[in-house]
N, C-alpha and C positions, 0 to 999 in steps of 0.2 A: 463458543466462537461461531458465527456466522456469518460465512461470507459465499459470495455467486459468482461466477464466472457469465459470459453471454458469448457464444456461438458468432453472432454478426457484431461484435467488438472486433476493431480494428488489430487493434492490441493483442501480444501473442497470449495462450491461457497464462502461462507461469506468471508476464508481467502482471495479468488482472491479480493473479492471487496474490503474488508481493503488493502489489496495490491497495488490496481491500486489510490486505495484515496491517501494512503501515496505517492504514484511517485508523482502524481498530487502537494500535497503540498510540498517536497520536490524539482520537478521542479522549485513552483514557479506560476505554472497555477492555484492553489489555496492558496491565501494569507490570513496572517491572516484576522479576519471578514468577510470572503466570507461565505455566507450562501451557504450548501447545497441542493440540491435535494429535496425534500421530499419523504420519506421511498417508498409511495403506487408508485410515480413516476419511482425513479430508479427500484422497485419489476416490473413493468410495462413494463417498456423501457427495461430491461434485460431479460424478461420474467422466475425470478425466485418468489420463496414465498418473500411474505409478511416477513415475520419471517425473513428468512434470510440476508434480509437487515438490517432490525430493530436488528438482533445480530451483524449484522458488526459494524454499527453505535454505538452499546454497547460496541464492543471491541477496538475501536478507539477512543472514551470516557472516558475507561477505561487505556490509555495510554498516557491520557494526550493532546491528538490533537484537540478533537473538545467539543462541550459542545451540549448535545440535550434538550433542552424545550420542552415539550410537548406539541402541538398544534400548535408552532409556527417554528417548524425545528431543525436542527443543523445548528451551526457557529463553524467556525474552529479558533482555539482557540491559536493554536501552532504551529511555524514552527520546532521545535526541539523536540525532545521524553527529558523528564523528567527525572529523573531518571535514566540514562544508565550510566552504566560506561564504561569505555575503556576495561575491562577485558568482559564486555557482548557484546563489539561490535566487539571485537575480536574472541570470539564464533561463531559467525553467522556468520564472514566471513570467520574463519576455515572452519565451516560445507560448506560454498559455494564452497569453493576449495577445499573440500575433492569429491565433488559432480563432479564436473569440472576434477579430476584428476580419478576420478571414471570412467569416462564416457570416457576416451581415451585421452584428450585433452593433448596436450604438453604444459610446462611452456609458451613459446613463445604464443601460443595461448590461453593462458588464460591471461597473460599481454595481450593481444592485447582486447580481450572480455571485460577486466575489463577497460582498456584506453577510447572503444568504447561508454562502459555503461553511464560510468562516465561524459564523455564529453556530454551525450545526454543529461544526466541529470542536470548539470550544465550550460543547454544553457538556460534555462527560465530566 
């Protein structure tokens, strides 16, 4: 598994690392029953706290993706979030193209960014 955090990410670290898990299993690079990392590992390799993994892994847990044992790691549990409905997934990709049309981009260039994204991620 590999995944980055960045220092001048707006984004708090724990969110980036729920983030980069979710593409992961989304791609595809992580299927269900893959065990993770273990906490001290990724806190380690990323060189953040302790904690902040141990909350990421809480709130990926708490969404239905992975399941954490204590002593023996997290297994990823779900390739689909629980719970969502089409009116909440539509939310969060309002707010991404409120963000995207915020920032200057022209329609054409945010179809092309979203085309991009998608294809990436749909290649695992």
């Amino acid at each position: 598994m590999y995944i980055t955090v960045d220092e001048r990410d707006q984004r708090p670290l724990y969110g980036q690392i729920v983030d980069e898990i979710k593409a992961l299993i989304a791609r595809g690079e992580l299927r269900e029953g893959s065990t993770l990392p273990p906490v001290r590992q990724v806190s380690s390799d990323l060189g953040v706290n302790l904690n902040t993994v141990a909350f990421a892994y809480r709130k990926l847990q708490a969404e239905g993706l992975i399941r954490v044992k204590h002593g023996s790691g997290a297994i990823v549990t779900a390739r689909t979030l629980p719970d969502r409905t089409e009116d909440q997934i539509r939310l969060q990709l309002r707010m991404a193209l409120t963000e995207c049309v915020l920032a200057g981009l022209k329609p054409a260039e945010v179809r092309e960014m979203v085309n991009e994204e998608l294809a990436q991620m749909l290649r695992g």
